[in-house]
Legacy VTK file of the C-alpha trace (Angstrom):
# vtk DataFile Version 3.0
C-alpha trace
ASCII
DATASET POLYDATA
POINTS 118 float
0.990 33.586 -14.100
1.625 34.717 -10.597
5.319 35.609 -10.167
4.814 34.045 -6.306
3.687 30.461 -8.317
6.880 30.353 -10.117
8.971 30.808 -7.127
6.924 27.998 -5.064
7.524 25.593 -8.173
11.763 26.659 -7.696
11.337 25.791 -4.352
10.024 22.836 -4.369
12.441 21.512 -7.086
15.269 22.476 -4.972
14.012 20.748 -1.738
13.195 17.605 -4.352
16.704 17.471 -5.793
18.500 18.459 -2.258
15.984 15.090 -1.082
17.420 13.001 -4.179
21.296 13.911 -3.034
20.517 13.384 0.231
19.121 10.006 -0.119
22.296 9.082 -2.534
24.902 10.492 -0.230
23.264 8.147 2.576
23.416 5.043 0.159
26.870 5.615 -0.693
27.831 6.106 3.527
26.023 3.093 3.993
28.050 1.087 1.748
31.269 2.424 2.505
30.234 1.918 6.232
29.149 -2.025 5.842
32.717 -2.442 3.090
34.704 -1.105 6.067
32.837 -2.912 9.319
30.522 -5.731 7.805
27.526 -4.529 9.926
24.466 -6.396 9.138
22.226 -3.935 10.748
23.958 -1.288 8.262
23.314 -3.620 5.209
19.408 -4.118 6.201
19.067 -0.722 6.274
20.997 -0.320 2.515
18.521 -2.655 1.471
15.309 -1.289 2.897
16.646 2.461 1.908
17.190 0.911 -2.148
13.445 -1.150 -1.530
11.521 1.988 -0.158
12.798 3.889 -2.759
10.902 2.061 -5.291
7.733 1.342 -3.767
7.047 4.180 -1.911
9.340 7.216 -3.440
11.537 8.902 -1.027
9.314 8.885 2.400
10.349 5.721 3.427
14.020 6.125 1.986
14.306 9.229 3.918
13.029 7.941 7.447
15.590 5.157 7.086
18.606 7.371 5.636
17.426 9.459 9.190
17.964 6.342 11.096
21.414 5.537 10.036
22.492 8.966 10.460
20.938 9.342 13.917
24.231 8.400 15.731
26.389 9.074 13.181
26.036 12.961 12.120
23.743 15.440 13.839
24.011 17.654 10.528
22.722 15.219 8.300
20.042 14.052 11.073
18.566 17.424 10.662
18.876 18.029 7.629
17.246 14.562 6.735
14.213 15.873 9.297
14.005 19.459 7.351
13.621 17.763 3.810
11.472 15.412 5.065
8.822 17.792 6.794
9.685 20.268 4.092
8.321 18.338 0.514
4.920 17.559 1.733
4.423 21.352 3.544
6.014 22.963 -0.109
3.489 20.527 -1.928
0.633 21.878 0.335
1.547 25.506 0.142
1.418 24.925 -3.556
-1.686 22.950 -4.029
-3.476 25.955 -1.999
-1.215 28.921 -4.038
-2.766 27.195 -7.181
-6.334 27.942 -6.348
-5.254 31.810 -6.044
-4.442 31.469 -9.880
-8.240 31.172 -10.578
-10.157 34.475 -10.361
-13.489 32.888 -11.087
-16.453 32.536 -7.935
-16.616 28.574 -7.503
-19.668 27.083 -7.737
-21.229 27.073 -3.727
-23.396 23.833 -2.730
-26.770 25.536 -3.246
-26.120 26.632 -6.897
-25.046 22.796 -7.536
-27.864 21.353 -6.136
-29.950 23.554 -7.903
-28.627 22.498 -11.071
-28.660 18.338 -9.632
-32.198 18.768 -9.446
-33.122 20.167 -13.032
LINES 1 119
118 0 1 2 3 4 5 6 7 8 9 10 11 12 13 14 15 16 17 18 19 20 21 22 23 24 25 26 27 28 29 30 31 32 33 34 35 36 37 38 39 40 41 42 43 44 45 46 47 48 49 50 51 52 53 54 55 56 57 58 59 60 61 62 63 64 65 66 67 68 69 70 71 72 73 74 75 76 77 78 79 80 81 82 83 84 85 86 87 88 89 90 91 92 93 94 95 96 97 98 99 100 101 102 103 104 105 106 107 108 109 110 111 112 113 114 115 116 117
């Protein structure tokens, strides 16, 4: 296999496991932060972080981990926004490097309706 496959499937299990930490760091700051001030607002978001995180993997968990930290830490802000535009654009690149691992022609749209109509 192509050496430049292998490192696309590293990469993307890095930026999927730097995603899972992320999202667990921000569920543990949540908590500590609603233990320590008893902010509703902080608890909804606990919630809906634990929630998306079930039904709809980590894009929803991320977009609210990025809302608690938007006030909080500029570090983690960004580097909620890089992992988050980063997994779907590393998916892409590899769904398209895949393709390059097949040599043969593809079949174009006249050859397959050619063989439709026999």
């Amino acid at each position: 296999m192509n050496s430049l496959f292998w490192i696309a499937i590293v990469f993307i299990f890095i930026v999927g496991i730097a995603a899972l930490v992320y999202l667990v760091k921000s569920l543990f700051d949540m908590w500590r932060e609603y233990a320590a001030t008893k902010n509703e607002t902080v608890l909804l978001l606990f919630i809906l972080n634990i929630v998306g995180l079930f039904l709809s993997g980590s894009l929803l968990s991320m977009i609210v981990a990025i809302i608690f930290y938007w006030n909080r830490s500029k570090k983690m802000r960004y580097l909620g926004i890089f992992l988050l535009i980063a997994g779907p654009v590393l998916f892409i690149l590899f769904i398209i490097g895949s393709f390059t691992l097949y040599d043969g022609q593809m079949m174009d749209w006249e050859q397959m309706e050619y063989q439709m109509n026999l």
